[in-house]
N, C-alpha and C positions, 0 to 999 in steps of 0.2 A: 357694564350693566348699571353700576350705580348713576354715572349721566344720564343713559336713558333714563331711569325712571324720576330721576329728579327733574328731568326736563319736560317727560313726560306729567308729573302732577302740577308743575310750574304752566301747562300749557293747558292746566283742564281736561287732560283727556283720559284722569284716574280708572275710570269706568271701564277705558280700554284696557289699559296696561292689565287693569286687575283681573279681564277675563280673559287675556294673554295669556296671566300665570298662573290660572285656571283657579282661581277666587271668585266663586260666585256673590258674596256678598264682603264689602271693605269692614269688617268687624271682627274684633279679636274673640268673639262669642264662637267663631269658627274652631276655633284651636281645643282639638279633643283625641280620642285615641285613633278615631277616624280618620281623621284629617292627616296625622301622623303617618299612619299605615299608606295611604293615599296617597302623600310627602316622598315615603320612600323609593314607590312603587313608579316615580316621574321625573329621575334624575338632572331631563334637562333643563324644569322648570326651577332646580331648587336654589340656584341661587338668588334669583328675581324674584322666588317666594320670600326670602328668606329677607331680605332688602324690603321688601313690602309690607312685610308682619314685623318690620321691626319699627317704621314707621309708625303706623296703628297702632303699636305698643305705646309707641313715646307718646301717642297724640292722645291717649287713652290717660296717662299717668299725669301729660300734665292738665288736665281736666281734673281729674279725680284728686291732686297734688294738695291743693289747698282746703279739705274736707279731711286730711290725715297726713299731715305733713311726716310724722315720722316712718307712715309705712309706707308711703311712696318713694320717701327718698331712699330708705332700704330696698323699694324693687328696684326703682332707677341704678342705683349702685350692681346689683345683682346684675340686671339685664347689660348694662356697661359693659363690666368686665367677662359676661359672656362674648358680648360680639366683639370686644379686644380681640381673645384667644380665636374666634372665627375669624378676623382679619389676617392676623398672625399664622392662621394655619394649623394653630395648634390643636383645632377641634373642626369635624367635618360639620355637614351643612344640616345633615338628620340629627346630630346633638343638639344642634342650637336649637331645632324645631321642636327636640324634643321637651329643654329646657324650655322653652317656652308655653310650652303645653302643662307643664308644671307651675310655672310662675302664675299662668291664668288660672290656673285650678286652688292654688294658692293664697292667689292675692285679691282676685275679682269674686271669688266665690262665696255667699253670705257667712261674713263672720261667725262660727258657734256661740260664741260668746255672744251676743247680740240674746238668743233665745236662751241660751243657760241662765243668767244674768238678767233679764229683762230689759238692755240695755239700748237705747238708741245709739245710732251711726256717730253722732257727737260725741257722748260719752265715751263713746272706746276711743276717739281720736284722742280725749283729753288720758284716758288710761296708757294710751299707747306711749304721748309726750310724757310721763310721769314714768313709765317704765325706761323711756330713754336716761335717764340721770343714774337708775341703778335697779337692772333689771329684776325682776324678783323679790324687793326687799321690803314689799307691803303683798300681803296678801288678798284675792280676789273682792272677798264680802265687805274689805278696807275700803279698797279701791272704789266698788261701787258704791259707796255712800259717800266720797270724798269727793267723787266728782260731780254727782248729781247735786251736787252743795256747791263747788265751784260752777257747772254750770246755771245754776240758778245766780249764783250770785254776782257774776260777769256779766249774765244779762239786765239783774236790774239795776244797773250801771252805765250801761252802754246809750251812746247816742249817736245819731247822724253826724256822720264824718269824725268816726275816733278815733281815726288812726291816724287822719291827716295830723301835722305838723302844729298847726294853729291850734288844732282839740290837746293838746296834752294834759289839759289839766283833766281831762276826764279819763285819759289812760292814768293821768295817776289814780286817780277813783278805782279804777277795773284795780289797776293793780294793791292798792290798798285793802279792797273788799278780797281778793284772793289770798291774800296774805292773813288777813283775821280767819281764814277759814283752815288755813294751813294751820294754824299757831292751835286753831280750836280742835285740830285733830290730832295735836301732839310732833307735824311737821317743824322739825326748828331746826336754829344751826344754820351749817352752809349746805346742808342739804335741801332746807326749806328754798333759801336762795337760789338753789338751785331749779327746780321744781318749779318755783316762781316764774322762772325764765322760762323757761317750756311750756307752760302754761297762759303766759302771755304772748309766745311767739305762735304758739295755736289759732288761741283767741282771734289774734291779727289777721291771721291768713281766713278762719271760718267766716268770722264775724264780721268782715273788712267793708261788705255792703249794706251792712245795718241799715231799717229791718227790714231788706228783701231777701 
């Protein structure tokens, strides 16, 4: 199964394969309790679904990768070691569909925090990277004042092609301006350094085609 369909999407003829495996549409936006029930109910589709939504998964993550780096590499890690134990045997074909159905409802669905917080999609990436060094240990009304000042202040820093090799000295700049704003929030130590690094390794991946 897994040849076919990699030879099948390698030859363009996705469109087939996918109403083979009785996916009417190639988008992980399919994956609900429905779907699921549907999943169950067509044993000898599942594994060629299962191979196919995982595709879509990946293709979906690494789009979305560079917009929130720390919570995609946490799905990617997540979805991995699912389909590990699906190879392994050690979990059948409606778990993983099922896991899946979770991980979309989880991971693709409008963050709360966006409308509790008033927060744009940037800012929680930048909260998310900040939560990575030490989860928990600034609280919410912190955070969103810390970053909406980091991201104000990385922007007016930034210029065409800073990430390139040749711009460095205007990464140092980004990184200089994030650092005064750390220090002015009471961020210090080797946690600030820390913090630092997350915050510019964000930066790099959001900001990378500055200003489109």
């Amino acid at each position: 199964i897994r040849d076919l369909v990699e030879r099948s999407l390698e030859a363009e003829e996705a469109v087939d394969i996918y109403a083979a495996a009785g996916i009417d549409k190639p988008d992980i936006s399919i994956l609900d309790e429905a779907f699921l029930e549907e999943f169950k109910s067509e044993p000898e589709k599942q594994n060629l679904r299962v191979k196919l939504l995982e595709k879509l998964m990946k293709d979906e993550i690494r789009v979305r990768k560079r917009e929130n780096l720390q919570k995609y590499r946490s799905l990617e890690e997540i979805l991995e070691k699912t389909l590990e134990r699906y190879r392994q045997n050690a979990i059948m074909a409606a778990e993983v569909m099922k896991q899946l159905v979770e991980l979309r409802k989880d991971y693709f669905s409008e963050d709360e925090r966006k409308e509790e917080y008033n927060l744009s999609n940037e800012e929680i990436a930048f909260i998310d990277a900040i939560n990575e060094v030490r989860e928990d240990a600034y609280d919410m009304p912190f955070l969103c004042d810390l970053v909406r000042e980091v991201v104000q202040s990385v922007k007016n820093n930034l210029e065409v092609d800073w990430t390139k090799p040749h711009r460095e000295n205007v990464r140092a700049s980004v990184r200089s301006a994030v650092k005064r704003v750390l220090r002015r929030n009471g961020v210090t130590g080797d946690e600030m350094q820390a913090v630092q690094e997350q915050i510019m390794e964000q930066a790099e991946s959001l900001y990378q085609d500055w200003p489109r």
